[in-house]
C-alpha positions as CSV (number, residue, x, y, z in Angstrom):
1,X,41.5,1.0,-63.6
2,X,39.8,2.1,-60.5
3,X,36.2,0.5,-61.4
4,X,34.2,3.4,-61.0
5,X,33.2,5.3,-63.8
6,X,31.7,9.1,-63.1
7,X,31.1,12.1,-64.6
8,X,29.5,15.1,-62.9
9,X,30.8,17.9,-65.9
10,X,32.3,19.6,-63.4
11,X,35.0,21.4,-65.8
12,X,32.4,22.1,-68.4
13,X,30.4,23.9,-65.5
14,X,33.5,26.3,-64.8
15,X,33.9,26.9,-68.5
16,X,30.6,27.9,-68.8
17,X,30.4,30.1,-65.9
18,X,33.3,31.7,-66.6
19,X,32.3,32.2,-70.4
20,X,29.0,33.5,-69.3
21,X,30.5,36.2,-67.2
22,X,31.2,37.9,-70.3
23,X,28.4,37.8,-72.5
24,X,26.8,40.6,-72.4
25,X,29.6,43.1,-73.1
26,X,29.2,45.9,-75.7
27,X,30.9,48.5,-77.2
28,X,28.9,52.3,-77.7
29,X,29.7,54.4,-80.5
30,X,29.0,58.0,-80.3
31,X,28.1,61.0,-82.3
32,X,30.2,64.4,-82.0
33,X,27.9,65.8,-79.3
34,X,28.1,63.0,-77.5
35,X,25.1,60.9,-78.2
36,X,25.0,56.8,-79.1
37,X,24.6,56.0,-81.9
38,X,26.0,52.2,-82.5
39,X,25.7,49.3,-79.5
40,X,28.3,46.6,-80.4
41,X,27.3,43.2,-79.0
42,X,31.2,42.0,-78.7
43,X,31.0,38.4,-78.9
44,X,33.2,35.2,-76.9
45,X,33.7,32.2,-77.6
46,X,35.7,29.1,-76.5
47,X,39.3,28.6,-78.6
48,X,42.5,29.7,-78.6
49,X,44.6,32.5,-79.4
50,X,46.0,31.4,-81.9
51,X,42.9,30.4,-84.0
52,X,41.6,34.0,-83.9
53,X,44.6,35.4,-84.9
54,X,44.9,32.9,-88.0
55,X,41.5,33.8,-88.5
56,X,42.3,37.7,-89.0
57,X,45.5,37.3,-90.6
58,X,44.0,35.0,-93.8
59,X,42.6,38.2,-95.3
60,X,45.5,40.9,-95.2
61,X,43.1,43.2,-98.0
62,X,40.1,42.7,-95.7
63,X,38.0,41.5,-98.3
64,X,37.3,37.7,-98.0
65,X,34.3,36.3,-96.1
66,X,36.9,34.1,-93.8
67,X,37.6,37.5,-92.1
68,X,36.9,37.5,-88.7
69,X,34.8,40.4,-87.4
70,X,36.4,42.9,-84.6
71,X,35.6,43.1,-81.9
72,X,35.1,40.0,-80.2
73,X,36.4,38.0,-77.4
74,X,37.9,34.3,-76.8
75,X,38.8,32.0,-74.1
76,X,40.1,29.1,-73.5
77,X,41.6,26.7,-70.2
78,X,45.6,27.2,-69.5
79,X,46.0,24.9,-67.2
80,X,44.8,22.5,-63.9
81,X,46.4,22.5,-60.9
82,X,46.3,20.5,-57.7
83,X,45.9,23.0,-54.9
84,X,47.0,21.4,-51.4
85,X,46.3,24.5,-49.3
86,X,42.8,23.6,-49.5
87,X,42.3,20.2,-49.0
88,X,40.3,18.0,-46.7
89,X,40.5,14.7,-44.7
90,X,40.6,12.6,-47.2
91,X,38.7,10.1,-45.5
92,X,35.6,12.7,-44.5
93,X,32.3,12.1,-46.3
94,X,29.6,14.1,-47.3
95,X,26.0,12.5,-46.9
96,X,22.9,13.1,-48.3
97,X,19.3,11.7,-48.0
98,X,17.8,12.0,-51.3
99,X,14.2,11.5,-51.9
100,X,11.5,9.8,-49.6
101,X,13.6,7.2,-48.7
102,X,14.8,7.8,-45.6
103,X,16.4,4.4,-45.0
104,X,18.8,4.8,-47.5
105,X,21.8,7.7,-48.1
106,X,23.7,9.1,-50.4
107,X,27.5,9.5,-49.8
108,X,30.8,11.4,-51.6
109,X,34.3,11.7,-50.3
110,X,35.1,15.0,-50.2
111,X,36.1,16.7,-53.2
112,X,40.1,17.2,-54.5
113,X,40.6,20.9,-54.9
114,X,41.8,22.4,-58.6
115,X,42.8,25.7,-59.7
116,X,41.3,26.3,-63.0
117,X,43.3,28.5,-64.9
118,X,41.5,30.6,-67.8
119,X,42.8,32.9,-70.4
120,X,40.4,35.4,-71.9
121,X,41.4,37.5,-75.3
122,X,39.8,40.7,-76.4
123,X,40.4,41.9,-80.1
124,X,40.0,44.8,-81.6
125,X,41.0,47.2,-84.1
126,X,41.7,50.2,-81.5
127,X,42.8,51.5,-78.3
128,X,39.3,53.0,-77.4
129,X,37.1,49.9,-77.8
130,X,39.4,47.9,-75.9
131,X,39.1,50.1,-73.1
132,X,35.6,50.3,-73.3
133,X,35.6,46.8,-72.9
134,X,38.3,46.3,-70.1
135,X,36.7,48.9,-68.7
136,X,33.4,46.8,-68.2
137,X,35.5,43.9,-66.9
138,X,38.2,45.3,-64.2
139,X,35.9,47.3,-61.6
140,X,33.8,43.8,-60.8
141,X,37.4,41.6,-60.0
142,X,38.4,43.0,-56.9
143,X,40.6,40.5,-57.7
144,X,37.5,38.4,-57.0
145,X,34.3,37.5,-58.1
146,X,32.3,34.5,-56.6
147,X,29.8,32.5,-58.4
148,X,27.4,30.2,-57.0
149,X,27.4,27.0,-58.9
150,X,25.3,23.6,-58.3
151,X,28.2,21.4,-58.5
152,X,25.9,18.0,-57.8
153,X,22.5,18.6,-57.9
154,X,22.2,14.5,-56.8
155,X,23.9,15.4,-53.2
156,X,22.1,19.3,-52.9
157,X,26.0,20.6,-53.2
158,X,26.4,24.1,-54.0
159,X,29.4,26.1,-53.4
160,X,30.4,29.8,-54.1
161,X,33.5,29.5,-56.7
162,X,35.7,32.4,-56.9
163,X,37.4,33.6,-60.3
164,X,40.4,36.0,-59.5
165,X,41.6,38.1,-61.9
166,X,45.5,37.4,-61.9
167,X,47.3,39.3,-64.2
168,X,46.2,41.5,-67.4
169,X,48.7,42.5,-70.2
170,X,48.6,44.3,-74.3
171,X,49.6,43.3,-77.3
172,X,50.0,45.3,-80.3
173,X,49.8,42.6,-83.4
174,X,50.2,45.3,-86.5
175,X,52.5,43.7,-88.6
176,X,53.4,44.0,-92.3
177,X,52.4,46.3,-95.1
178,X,49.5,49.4,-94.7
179,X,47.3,46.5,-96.3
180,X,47.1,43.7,-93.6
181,X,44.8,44.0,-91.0
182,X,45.6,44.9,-87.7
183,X,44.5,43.8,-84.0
184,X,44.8,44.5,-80.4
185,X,44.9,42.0,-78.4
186,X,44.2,42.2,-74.3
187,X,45.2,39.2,-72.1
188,X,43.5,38.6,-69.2
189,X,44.0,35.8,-66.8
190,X,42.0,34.2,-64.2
191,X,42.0,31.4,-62.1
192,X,39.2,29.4,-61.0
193,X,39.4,27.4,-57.1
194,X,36.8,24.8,-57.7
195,X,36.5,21.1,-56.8
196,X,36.4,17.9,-58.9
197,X,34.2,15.0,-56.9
198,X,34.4,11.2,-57.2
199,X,31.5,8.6,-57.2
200,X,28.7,8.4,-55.0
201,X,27.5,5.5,-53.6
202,X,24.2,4.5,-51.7
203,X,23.8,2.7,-48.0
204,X,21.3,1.9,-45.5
205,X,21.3,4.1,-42.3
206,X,22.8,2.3,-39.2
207,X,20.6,2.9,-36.5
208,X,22.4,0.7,-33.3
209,X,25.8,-0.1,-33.3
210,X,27.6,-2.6,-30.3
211,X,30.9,-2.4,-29.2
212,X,31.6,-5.8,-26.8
213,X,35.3,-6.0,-24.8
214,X,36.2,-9.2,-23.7
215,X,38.5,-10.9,-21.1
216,X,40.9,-12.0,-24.1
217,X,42.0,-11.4,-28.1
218,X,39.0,-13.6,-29.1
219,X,35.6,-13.2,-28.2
220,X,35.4,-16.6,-26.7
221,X,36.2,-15.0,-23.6
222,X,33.6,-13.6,-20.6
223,X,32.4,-10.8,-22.2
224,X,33.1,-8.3,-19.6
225,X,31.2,-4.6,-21.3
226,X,28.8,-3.9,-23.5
227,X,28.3,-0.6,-24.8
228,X,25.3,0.4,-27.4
229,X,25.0,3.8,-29.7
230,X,21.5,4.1,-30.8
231,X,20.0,7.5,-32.0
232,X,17.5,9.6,-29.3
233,X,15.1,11.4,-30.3
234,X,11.8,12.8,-27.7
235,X,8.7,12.4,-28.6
236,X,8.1,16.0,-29.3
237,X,11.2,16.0,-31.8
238,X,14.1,17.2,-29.5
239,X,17.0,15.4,-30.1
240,X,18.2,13.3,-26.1
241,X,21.1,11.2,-25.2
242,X,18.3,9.0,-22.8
243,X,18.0,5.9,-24.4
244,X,15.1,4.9,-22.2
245,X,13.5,8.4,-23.0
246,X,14.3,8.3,-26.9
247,X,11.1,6.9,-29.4
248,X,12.4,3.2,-30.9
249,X,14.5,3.8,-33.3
250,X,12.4,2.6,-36.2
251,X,10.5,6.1,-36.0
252,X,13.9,8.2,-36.2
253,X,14.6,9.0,-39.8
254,X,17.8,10.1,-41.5
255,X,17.3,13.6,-41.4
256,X,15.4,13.9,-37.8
257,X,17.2,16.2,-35.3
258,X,18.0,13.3,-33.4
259,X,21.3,13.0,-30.0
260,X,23.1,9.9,-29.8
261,X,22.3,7.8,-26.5
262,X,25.0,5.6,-25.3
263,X,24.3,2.5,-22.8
264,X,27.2,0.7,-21.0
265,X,26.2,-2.7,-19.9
266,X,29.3,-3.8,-17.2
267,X,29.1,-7.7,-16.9
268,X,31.7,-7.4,-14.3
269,X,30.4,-6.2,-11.8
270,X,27.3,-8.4,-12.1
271,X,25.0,-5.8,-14.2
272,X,23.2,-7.2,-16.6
């Protein structure tokens, strides 16, 4: 509908991050003098709640291949939402020379802010390896923890992309006979601020602009000023707003550290 078809994988980034904030998690087991004995890898995956617990309740006698192994973690995304707190000028660009080309730019609106909102699951089969493993999670969300993420490597933007910890909750899922098998289940939410960016699109560089007023609506008129933007730049690299001091403008590039030089030509008072 709106002609422009784009995908930067932007929400496959945050799911990634966030899954890979909590893969190296372990559980230690311990002789009675103290000493490890066992290291745990717990692992995570994406999916919902509900699939893991389907998962663990198809074997109530704990003896069927289908059973799914404890510990381990999930995750999965709740929700998107439109956050206008953070939002921009919609018509502000961001603009990028990419390559050797300096003639030509890259430009991007800016981007629409989104709160992400995960939910991350922890099972296990008791109290004391779920706090090992919340333990290994809590002390870094403080509620937050910021990420640096390439968001579009095509435009150099990288941002920092905070995950807050917003809530964390238990649940006790024993049900039935002595037989079925029995899980823990920790609930912790988070919510991702990122950014979701439209198209990009590629333009020359303007290098003079003119601006003419004239006596009358149309520009059949006396033309009575002229005024002319053009970049400055000294010949030693220092950016001026001297026109008649500035190199021509076919030696300033995109991304020199160049002033803006502004001549008024006033026809009516006989100058030029």
């Amino acid at each position: 509908m709106f002609g422009d078809t784009q995908y930067h994988e932007l929400i496959r980034k945050y799911v990634i991050v966030f899954g890979n904030l909590f893969n190296d998690i372990a559980i230690q087991r311990t002789n009675s003098s103290g000493a490890t004995v066992q290291s745990i890898p717990v692992p995570i995956s994406y999916g919902p709640k509900e699939k893991f617990m389907v998962r663990m309740k198809e074997d109530p006698r704990l003896d069927k291949k289908v059973a799914i192994t404890l510990p381990r973690m999930g995750f999965q995304i709740a929700s998107l939402e439109y956050d206008p707190s953070r939002k921009l000028p919609s018509t502000q660009k961001n603009v990028y020379q990419s390559g050797s080309d300096d003639s030509n730019l890259l430009s991007q609106f800016v981007p629409v802010p989104y709160n992400i909102n995960f939910e991350l699951y922890i099972f296990v089969r008791n109290a004391n390896d779920g706090t090992q493993i919340i333990e290994q999670i809590l002390p870094y969300f403080r509620p937050t923890w910021n990420t640096n993420i390439k968001l579009i490597p095509s435009m150099n933007i990288t941002s920092d992309i905070p995950y807050t910890l917003q809530s964390t909750s238990l649940e006790d899922a024993y049900e039935g006979d002595f037989l079925t098998r029995r899980a823990l289940v920790w609930t912790l939410n988070f919510q991702c601020r990122g950014y979701l960016f439209g198209p990009t699109s590629s333009s020359g560089v303007i290098k003079r602009t003119h601006l003419n007023f004239y006596d009358s609506l149309d520009n059949t008129a006396a033309k009575r000023v002229n005024i002319q933007i053009t970049p400055g730049l000294l010949a030693n690299g220092s950016p001026t707003s001297n026109s008649s001091a500035s190199v021509s403008v076919d030696q300033i590039s995109a991304n020199s550290d160049y002033g803006f030089a502004i001549d008024i030509t006033d026809y009516e008072d006989g100058i030029g």
